[in-house]
N, C-alpha and C positions, 0 to 999 in steps of 0.2 A: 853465572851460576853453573855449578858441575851437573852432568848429567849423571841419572842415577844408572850403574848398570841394570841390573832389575830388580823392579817392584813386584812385590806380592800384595796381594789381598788376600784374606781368606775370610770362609763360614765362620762365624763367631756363633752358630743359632745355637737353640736350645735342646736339641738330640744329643745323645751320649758321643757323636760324631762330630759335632761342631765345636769343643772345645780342644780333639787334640787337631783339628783342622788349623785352629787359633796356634796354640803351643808349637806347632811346624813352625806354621811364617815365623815367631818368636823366636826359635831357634836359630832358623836361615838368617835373620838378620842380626842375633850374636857374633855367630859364624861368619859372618861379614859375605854371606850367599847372596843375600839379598836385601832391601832395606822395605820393611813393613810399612803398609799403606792404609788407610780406613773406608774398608768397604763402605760402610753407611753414609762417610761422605762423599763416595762415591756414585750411590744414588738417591742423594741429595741434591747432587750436582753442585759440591762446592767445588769453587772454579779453580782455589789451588791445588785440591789433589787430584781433579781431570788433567788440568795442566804437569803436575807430576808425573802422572802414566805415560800421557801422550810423547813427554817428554825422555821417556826413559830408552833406553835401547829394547830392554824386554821386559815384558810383564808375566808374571806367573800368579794364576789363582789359584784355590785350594778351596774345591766343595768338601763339605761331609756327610753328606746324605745324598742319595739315588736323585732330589730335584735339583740340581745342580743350581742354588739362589745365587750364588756367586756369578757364577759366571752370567747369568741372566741378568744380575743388576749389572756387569759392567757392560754388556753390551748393551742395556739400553740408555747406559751414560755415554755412550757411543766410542769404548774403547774395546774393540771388536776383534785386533789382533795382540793375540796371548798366546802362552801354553797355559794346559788345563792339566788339573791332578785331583780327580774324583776320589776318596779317600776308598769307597768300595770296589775301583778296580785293583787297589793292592790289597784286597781284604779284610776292611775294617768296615765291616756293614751296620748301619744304622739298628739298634738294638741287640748287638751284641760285641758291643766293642768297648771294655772296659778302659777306661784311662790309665794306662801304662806306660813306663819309660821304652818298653819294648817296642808298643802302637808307636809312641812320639819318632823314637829312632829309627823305624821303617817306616815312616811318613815324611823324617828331613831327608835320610837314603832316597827314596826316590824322586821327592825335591829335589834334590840337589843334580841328580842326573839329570831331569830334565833343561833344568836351568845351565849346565855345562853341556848338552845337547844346542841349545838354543845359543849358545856364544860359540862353540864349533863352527856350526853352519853360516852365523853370519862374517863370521872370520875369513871362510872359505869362499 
């Protein structure tokens, strides 16, 4: 079995924030960035897509709201080393963040740095 370069998760919730959270990771794995992962099986604990992450070289989540549920469910599915991408540190804040191709395309943009950050350093 190939290893995946990196897994995403993202927020799929129900805030104006949580679907272009979704639309990112969909992106990143057109782009061939990264291959999309199912949070809620995530913590469900189903054992293939644990085994997926753990598996991966790197993992990248994507909250879309200030409680960061993403990243909270992976780490209590016990995959605890990621990078994280809070959709309101690049200013798309929960209740005022219209779904646009603009949001989506500065939400893969800085995806996408982080995930070529994260294969830099372990290169190095």
């Amino acid at each position: 079995m190939n290893k995946p370069a990196t897994v995403v998760y993202a927020c799929s919730g129900c805030s104006d924030t949580g679907e272009p959270a979704d639309r990112i990771a969909r992106e990143l794995t057109r782009a061939g960035v990264a291959e999309m992962s199912c949070l809620a099986g995530s913590g469900g604990r189903v054992k293939s897509i644990i085994v997926k992450g753990k598996k991966a070289e790197g993992i990248l989540v994507i909250d879309g709201g200030p409680l960061n549920c993403a990243r909270k469910t992976l780490e209590l599915a016990g995959l605890k080393k990621f990078d994280h991408l809070g959709l309101p540190e690049i200013g798309l804040r929960k209740g005022l963040c219209p779904v646009t191709d603009e949001h989506i395309a500065a939400g893969v943009e800085a995806a996408t740095r982080l995930v070529v950050e994260h294969t830099e350093q372990n290169e190095s």
